[in-house]
C-alpha positions as CSV (number, residue, x, y, z in Angstrom):
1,X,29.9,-1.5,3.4
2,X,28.7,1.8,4.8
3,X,25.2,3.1,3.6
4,X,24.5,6.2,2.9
5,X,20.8,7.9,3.1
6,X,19.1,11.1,3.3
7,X,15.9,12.0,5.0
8,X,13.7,14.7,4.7
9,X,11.7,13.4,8.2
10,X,12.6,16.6,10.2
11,X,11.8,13.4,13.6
12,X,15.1,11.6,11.9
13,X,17.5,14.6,12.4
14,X,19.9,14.9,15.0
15,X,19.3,18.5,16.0
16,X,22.6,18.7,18.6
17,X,24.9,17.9,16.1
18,X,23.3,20.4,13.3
19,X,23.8,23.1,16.1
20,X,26.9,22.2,17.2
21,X,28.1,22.4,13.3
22,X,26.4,26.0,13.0
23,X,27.2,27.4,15.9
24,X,30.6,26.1,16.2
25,X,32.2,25.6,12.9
26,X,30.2,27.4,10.1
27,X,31.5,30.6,8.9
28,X,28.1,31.7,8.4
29,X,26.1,30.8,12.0
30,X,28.7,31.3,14.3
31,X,27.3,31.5,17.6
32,X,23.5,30.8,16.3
33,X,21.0,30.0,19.4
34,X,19.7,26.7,19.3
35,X,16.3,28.1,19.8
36,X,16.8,29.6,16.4
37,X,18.2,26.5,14.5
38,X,14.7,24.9,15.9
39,X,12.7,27.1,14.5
40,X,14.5,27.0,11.4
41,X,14.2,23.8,11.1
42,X,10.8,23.6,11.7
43,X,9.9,26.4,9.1
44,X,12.4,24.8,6.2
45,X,12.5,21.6,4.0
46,X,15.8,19.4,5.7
47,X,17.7,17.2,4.4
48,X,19.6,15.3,6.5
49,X,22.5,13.0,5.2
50,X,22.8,9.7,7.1
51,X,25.7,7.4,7.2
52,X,24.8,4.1,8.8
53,X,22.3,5.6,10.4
54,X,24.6,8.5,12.2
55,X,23.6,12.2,10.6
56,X,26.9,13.6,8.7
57,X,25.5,16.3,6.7
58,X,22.5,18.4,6.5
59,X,21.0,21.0,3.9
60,X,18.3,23.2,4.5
61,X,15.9,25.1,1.7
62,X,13.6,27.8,2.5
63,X,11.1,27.9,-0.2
64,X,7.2,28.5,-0.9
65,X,7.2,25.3,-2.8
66,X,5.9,27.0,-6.2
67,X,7.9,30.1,-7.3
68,X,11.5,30.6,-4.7
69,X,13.8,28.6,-2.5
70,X,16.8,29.4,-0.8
71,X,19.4,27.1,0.2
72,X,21.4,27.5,3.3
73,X,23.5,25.9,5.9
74,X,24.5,23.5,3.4
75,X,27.4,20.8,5.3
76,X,29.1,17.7,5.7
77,X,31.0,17.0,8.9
78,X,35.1,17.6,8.1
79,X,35.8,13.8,8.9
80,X,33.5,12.8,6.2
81,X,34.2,15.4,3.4
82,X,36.1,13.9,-0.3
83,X,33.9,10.8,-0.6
84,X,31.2,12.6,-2.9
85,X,28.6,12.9,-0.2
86,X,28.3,16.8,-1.0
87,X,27.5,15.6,-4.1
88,X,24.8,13.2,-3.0
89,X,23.1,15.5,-0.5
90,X,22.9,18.3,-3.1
91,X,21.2,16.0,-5.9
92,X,18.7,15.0,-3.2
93,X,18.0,18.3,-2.6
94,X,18.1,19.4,-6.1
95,X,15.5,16.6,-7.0
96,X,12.7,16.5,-5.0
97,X,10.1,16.6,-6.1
98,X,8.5,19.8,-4.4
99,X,11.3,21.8,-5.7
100,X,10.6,21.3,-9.4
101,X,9.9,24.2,-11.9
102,X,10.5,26.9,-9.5
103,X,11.1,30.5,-10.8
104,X,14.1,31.0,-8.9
105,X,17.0,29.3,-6.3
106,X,19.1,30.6,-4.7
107,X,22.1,30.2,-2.5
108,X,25.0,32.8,-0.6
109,X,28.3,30.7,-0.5
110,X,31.9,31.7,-0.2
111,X,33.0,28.6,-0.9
112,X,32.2,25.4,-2.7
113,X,31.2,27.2,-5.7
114,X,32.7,24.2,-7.9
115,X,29.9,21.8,-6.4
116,X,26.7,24.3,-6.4
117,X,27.8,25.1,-10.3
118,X,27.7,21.0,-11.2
119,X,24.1,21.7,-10.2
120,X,23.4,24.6,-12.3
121,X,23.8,27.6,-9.6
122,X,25.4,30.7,-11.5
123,X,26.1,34.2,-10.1
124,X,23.2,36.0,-10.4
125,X,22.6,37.4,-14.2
126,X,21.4,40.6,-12.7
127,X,23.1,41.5,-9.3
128,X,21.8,45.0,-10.0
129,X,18.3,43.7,-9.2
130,X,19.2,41.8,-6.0
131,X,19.2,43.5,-2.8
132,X,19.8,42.4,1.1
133,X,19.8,43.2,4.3
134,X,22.8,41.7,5.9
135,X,23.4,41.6,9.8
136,X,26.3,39.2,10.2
137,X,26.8,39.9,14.3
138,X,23.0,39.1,14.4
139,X,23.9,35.9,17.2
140,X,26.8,37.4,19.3
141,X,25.3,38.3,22.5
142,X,25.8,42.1,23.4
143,X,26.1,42.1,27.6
């Protein structure tokens, strides 16, 4: 029987495999150093899903711990995907216990929106009020 587990323990990641998924086959990364996905990881709260030991998903939150978090590069590897581990990564994520009573959490998705709304993610009740700054070429190299 396989066992599934997630870690938080940024030493228990496998680092080449998140980057490889990011840079590779998100929609969203494309092309991302792995410098940067370092960094990131050191400066975010992981959560990496583990499947007999071998990483197949990861999650990542960006937060202050009291008031805002932000959800990003949210995955499980395609092999892996319909056996409910989504599921399982994001109720990790969504209880733990520094991310309790915050203000506001957010996510940007353009797909999955099924899954994040099981979890209580809505579009925003005031897009009027939200703003960004959006550079999607931001990791293709310009020679």
């Amino acid at each position: 029987m396989e066992k599934l587990r997630i870690t938080t323990e940024p030493v228990e990641l496998d680092i080449p495999l998140i980057h490889r998924f990011l840079s590779q086959e998100s929609a969203w990364a494309s092309g991302i150093p792995l410098k940067t996905v370092e960094e990131a990881i050191r400066n975010s709260l992981n959560f990496g899903l583990l499947l007999d030991g071998a990483q197949v998903g990861y999650a990542r939150v960006i937060t202050d711990y009291s008031t805002f978090a932000y959800l990003v590069d949210v995955f499980v590897l395609e092999e892996h995907r319909g056996n409910g581990y989504s599921a399982a990564l994001m109720a990790a994520v969504m209880e733990h216990p520094r991310l309790q009573g915050l203000r506001r959490f957010m996510l940007a998705t353009s797909t999955a929106h099924g899954l994040y709304a099981k979890f209580g993610f809505t579009a925003p009740l005031k897009p009027q009020s939200l703003m960004e700054r959006f550079a999607p070429n931001v990791y293709v190299a310009t020679f």
